[in-house]
C-alpha positions in Angstrom: 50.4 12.7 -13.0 49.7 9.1 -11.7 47.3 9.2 -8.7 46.8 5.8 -6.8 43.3 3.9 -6.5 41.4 4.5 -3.3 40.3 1.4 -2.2 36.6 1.5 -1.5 34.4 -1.9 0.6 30.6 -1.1 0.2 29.1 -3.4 3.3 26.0 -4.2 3.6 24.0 -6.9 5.8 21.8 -8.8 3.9 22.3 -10.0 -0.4 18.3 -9.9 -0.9 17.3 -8.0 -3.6 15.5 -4.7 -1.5 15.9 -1.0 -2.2 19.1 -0.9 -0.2 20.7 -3.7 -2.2 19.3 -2.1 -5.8 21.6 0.8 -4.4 24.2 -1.0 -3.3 24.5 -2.8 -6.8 24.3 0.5 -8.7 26.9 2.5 -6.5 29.3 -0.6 -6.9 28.6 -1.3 -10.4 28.8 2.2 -11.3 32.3 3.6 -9.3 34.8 5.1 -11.6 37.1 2.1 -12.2 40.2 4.3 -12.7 39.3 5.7 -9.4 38.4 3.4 -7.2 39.0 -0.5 -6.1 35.8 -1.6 -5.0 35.0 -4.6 -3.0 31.5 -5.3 -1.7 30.9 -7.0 1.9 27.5 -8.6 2.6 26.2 -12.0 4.5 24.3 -14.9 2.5 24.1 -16.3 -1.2 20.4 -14.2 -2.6 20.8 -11.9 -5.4 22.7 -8.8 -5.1 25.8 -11.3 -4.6 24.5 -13.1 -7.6 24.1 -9.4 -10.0 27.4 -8.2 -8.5 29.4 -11.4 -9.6 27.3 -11.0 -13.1 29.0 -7.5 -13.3 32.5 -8.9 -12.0 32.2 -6.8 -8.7 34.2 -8.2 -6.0 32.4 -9.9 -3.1 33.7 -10.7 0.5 31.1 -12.6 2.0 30.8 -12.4 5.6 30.1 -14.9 7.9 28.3 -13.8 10.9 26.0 -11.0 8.8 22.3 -11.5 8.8 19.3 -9.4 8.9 17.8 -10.9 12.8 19.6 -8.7 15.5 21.5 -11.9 17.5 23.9 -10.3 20.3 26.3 -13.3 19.8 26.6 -12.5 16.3 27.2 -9.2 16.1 29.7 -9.6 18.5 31.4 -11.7 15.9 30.4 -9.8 13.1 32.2 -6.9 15.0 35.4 -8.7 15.2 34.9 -10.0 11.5 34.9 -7.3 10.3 38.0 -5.3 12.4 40.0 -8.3 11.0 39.0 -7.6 7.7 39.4 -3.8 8.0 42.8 -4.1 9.5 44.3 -6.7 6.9 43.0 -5.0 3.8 43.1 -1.2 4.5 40.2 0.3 2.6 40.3 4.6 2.4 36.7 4.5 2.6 34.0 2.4 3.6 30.6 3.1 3.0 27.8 1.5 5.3 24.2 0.5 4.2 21.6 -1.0 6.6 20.7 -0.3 10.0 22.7 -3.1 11.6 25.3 -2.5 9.3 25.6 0.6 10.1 26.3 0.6 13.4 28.0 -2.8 13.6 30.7 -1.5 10.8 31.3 1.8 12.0 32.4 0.8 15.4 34.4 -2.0 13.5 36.2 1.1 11.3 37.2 3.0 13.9 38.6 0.2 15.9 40.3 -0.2 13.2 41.2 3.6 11.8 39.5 3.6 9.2 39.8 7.6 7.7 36.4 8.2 5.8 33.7 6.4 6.9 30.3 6.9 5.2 26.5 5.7 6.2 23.5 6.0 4.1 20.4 6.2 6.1 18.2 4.3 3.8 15.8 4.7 7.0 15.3 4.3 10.3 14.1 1.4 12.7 12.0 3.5 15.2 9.5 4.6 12.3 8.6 0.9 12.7 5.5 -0.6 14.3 7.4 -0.9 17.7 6.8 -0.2 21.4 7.9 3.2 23.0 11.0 1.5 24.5 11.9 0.3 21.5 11.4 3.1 19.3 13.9 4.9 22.4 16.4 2.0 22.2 16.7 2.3 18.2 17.1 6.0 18.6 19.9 6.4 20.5 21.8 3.1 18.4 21.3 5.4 15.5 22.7 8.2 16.9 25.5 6.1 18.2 26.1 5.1 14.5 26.3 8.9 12.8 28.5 10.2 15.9 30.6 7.0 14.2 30.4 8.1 10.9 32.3 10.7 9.2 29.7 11.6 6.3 25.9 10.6 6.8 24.0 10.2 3.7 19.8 11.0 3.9 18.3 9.6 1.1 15.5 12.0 1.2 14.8 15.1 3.2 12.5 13.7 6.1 14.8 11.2 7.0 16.7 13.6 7.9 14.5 16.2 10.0 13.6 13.0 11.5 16.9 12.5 13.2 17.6 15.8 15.0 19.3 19.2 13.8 22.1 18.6 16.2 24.2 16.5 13.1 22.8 18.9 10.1 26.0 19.2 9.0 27.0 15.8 8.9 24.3 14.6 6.6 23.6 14.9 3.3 20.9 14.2 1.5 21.2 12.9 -2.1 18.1 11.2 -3.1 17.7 7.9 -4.5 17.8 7.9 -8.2 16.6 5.1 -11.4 18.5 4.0 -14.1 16.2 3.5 -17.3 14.4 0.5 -17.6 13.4 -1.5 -20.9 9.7 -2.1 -19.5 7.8 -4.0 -22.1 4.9 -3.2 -23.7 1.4 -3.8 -21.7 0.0 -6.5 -24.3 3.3 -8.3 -23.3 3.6 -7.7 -19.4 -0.3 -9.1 -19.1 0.5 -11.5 -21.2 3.6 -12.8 -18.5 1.5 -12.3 -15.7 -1.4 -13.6 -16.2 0.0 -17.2 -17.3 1.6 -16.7 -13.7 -2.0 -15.8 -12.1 -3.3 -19.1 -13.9 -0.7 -21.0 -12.6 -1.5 -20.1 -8.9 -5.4 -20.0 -9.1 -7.1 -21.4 -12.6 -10.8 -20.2 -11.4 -9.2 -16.7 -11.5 -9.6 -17.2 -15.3 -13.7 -16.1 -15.3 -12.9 -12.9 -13.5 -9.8 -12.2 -15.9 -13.1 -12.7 -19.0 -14.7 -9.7 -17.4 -11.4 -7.4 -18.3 -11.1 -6.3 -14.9 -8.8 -2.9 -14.1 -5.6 -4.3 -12.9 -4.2 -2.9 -9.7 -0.7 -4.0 -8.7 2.2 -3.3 -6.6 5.7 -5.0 -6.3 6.6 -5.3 -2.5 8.4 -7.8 -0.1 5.3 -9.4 2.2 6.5 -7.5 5.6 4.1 -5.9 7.9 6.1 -2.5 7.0 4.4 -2.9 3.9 0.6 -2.3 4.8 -0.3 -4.6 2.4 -3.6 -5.7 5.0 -4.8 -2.4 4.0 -4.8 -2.8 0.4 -6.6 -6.0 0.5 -9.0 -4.5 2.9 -9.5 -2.0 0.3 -10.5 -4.2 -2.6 -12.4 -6.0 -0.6 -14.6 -2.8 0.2 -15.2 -2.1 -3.6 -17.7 -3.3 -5.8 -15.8 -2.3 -8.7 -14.5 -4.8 -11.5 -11.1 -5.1 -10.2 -8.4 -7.2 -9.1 -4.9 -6.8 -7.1 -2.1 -8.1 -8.2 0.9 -8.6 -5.3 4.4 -9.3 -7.0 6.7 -10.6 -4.3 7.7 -12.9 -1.1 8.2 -12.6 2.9 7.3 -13.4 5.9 4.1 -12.6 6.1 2.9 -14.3 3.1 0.7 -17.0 5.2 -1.1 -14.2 7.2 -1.7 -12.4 3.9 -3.3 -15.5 2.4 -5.2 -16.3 5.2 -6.7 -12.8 5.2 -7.4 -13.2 2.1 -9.8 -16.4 2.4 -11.3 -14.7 5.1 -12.5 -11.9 3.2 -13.3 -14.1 -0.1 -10.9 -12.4 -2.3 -9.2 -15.9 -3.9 -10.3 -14.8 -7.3 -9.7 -11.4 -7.3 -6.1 -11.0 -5.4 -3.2 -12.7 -6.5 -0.2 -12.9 -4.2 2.1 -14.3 -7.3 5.6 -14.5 -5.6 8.5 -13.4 -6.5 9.6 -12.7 -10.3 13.0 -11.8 -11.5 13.3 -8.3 -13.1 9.8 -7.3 -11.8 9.6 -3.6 -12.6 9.6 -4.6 -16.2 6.2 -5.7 -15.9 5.1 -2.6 -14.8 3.1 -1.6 -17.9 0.9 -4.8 -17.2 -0.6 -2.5 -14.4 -3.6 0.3 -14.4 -3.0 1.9 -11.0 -0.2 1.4 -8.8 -0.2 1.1 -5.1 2.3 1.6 -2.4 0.7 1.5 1.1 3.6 1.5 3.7 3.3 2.1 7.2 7.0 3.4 6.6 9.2 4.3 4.1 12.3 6.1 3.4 12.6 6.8 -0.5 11.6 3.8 -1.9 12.5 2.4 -5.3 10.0 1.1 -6.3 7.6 4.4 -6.3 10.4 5.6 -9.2 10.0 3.2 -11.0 6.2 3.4 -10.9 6.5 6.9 -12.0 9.0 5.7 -15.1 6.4 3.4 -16.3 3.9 6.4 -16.1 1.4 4.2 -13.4 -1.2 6.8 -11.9 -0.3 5.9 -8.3 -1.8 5.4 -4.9 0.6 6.0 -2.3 0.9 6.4 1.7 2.0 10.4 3.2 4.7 8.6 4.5 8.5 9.3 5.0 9.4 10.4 2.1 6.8 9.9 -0.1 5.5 12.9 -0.5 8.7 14.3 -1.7 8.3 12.3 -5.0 4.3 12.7 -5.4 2.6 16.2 -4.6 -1.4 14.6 -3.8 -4.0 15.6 -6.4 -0.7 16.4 -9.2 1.6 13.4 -9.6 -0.5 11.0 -7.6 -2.7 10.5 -4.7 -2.2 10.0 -1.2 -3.7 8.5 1.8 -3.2 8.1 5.2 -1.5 4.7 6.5 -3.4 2.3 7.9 -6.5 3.0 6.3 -8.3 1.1 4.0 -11.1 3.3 3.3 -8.7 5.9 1.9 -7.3 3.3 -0.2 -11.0 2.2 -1.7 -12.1 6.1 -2.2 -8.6 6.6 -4.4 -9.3 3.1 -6.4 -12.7 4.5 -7.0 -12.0 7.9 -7.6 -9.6 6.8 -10.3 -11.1 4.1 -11.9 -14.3 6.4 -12.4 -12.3 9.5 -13.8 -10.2 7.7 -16.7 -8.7 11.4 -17.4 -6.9 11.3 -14.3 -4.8 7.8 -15.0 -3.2 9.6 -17.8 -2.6 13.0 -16.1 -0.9 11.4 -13.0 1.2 8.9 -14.6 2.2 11.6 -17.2 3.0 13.8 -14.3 5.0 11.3 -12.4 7.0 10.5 -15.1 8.2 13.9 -15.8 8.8 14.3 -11.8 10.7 10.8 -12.0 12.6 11.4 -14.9 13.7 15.1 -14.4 14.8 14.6 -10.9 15.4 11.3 -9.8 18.0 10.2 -12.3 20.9 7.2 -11.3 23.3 9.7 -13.0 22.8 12.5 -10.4 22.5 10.3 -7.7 25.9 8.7 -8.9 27.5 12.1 -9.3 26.3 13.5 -5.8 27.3 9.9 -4.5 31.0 9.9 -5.9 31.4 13.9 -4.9 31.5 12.5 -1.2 33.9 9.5 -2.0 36.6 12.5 -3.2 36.3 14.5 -0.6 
């Protein structure tokens, strides 16, 4: 029995290369080509757009989608993307990104759209905002799963965190990692440190005195608490230097901070690198000190590289590491907590094995792409 192709557009706002587009990229590359006709929508020329074409995914780009909220362009983005919906006719579209979100669901049901899906890959009022704010994202959220026919939570607090009243709307299918061919540590250090030479060559006498290397891969946003971290090394007195693999738009106030507290030679803010997590193994501990998070990638692939982790009790966080098992956590915002975990791990050696071992197993046993795909796909047919 022949049964047609439903036509599937995956929108999202922005084609930088975050955890939202990482899923994005692995939903679209991943669809059941028998099955489904996919087509992804997204603004701008970065990354995912690049992987995507790599994978001979379709793109629409569209014109008026970019991260900044700008009435006038949403407005257009709105009627964008009713045109687009009304010429091409998808059965299901499935929204990613705030914006997106809310902007493409009222677009959908202008245009009678029959399934229309949302992943929550978080929510804007956990952000350092005022009270009004916070309020004002609230209700746009709420707006944008009354929208939505399905609601995907990608981990259980994001959920709880937006009210019982649409329980049954949402689902919550965790995030989950594809295996990655991480290379060997002798090999990662070897990469990175000809990239810490090339941005500071008196690093080279503290690199001599085989200091523990403490890392994280993270986009320079304030979200990121990424002050605190610094703060924190610049607290110890412990042979030790931080390693900070990515770009944003905080990257002067982070440099700045980090002349002021005379950390040149021992933190390295080295930019972006393609294929980061590969690296991984170039690390001793791992840090992840968010002000907020959802479910965030990166942390899984921490835990498949087998890092013993530092992490904030965030979101959902503490959903992949259980403190004092698979990891330890701290509070946000606080450096001292930070410094003590550094500390406490650096000076108990036993524990860097146990928690990376531990976190591996957790990551690997139930945080798989395959189940995340299945779960994923399972709504699509619906």
């Amino acid at each position: 029995m022949y049964f047609a192709k439903k036509k599937l557009f995956i929108c999202i706002t922005k084609s930088n290369w975050g955890g939202a587009q990482k899923y994005v990229f692995d939903i679209a590359t991943n669809t059941p080509r028998d099955q489904f006709d996919t087509t992804v929508l997204l603004g701008g020329t970065g990354d995912l757009k690049n992987k995507l074409e790599e994978f001979g995914v379709k793109i629409l780009l569209l014109k008026n989608s970019q991260r900044d909220i700008n009435a006038k362009k949403e407005f257009y983005l709105l009627f964008e993307l009713i045109k687009l919906f009304r010429k091409e006719k998808p059965d299901i579209i499935h929204l990613n990104s705030s914006k997106m979100g809310l902007v493409g669901a009222l677009a959908a049901r202008i245009a009678g759209i029959k399934k229309i899906i949302f992943t929550a890959h978080g929510w804007a009022f956990n952000e350092d905002r005022n009270f009004i704010s916070k309020c004002f994202f609230r209700i746009l959220h709420i707006f944008t799963i009354i929208l939505c026919h399905e609601v995907i939570s990608v981990s259980e607090i994001t959920k709880l965190q937006i009210g019982k009243m649409f329980g049954k709307k949402i689902t919550i299918i965790r995030n989950g990692l594809r295996n990655i061919e991480l290379l060997d540590k002798n090999h990662s250090r070897e990469f990175l440190r000809n990239k810490i030479l090339e941005k500071n060559r008196k690093i080279s006498n503290v690199l001599a005195k085989n200091p523990s290397w403490i890392g994280t891969i993270s986009e320079l946003h304030s979200n990121k608490g990424l002050t605190y971290a610094i703060e924190a090394i610049s607290k110890t007195q412990l042979n030790v230097i931080f390693i900070v693999i990515g770009d944003g738009e905080k990257r002067q106030q982070l440099e700045e901070l980090i002349i002021k507290l005379g950390l040149k030679n021992r933190v390295c803010l080295l930019g972006k690198i393609a294929e980061a997590s590969i690296y991984l193994n170039a690390f001793d501990i791992f840090t992840l000190t968010s002000i907020t998070e959802a479910l965030p990638y990166v942390l899984l692939e921490a835990g498949f590289a087998s890092l013993p982790t530092i992490a904030s009790d965030v979101g959902g966080i503490p959903e992949i590491i259980d403190d004092e098992k698979t990891g330890l956590l701290v509070s946000p915002r606080n450096s001292e907590e930070i410094k003590h975990s550094i500390e406490y791990l650096i000076n108990n050696p036993s524990k860097l094995s146990s928690f990376g071992n531990a976190l591996h197993s957790v990551i690997t046993e139930n945080f798989t792409q395959k189940r995340m795909l299945e779960e994923t796909f399972y709504l699509y047919r619906k």
